[in-house]
N, C-alpha and C positions, 0 to 999 in steps of 0.2 A: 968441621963446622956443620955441613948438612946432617951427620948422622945426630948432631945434638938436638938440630931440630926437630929430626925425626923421633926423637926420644921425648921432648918435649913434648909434643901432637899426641905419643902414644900416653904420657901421663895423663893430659888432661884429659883423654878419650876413658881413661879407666876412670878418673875420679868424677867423671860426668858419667859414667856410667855406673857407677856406686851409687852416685846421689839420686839417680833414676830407681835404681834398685832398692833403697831403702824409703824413699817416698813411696813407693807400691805396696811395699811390706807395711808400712805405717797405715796406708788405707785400707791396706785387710784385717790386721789388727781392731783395726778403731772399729771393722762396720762387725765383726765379730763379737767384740766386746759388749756393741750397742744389742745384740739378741737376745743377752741373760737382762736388762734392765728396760723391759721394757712395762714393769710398775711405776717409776719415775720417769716422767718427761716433760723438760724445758722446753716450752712454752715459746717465749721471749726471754731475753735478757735486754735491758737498758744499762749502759754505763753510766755511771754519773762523775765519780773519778779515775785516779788510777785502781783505789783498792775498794769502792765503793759501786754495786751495782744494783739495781731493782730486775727482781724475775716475776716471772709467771711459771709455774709449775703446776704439773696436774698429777695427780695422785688416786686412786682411786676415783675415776670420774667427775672427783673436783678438784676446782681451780683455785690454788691461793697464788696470792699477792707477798712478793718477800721482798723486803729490805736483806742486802747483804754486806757487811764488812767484811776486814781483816779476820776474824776470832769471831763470829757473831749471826745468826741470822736470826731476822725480826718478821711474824708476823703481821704482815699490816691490816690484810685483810682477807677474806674467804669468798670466792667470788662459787657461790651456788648454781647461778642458772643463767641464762643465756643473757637475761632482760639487766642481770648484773655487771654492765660492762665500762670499762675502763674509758673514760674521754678525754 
């Protein structure tokens, strides 16, 4: 009986230590990836539903306005200068 639970202790020590180990790899990943892109940058994102969201993206020094669906992204608007801002 105790060695089982000793066996128990050591599973969940490994698979908590996995999950540890692969969250760390996943933020090194991500902050790596984020240094080749940095011409595109989200801004904000708004949700509105589950598959519907509004951004702000900046792209070469400007700022557009996007409607996003499933299959679809919409221009709404092109935000130029500073005095041009969302309320």
């Amino acid at each position: 009986m105790g060695i089982l639970v000793v066996q128990i202790i050591l599973y969940i020590a490994l698979i908590a230590g996995m999950m540890f180990a692969l969250k760390k790899s996943m933020k090194y990943y991500q902050k790596k990836d984020n240094k080749f892109g940095k011409a595109i940058k989200i801004v904000e994102i708004a949700y509105i539903s589950k598959d519907r969201q509004l951004m702000i993206v900046e792209l070469q020094n400007k700022k557009y306005f996007l409607g996003v669906a499933n299959n679809s992204f919409t221009l709404i608007k092109e935000l130029d200068s500073e005095n041009d801002k969302l309320q």
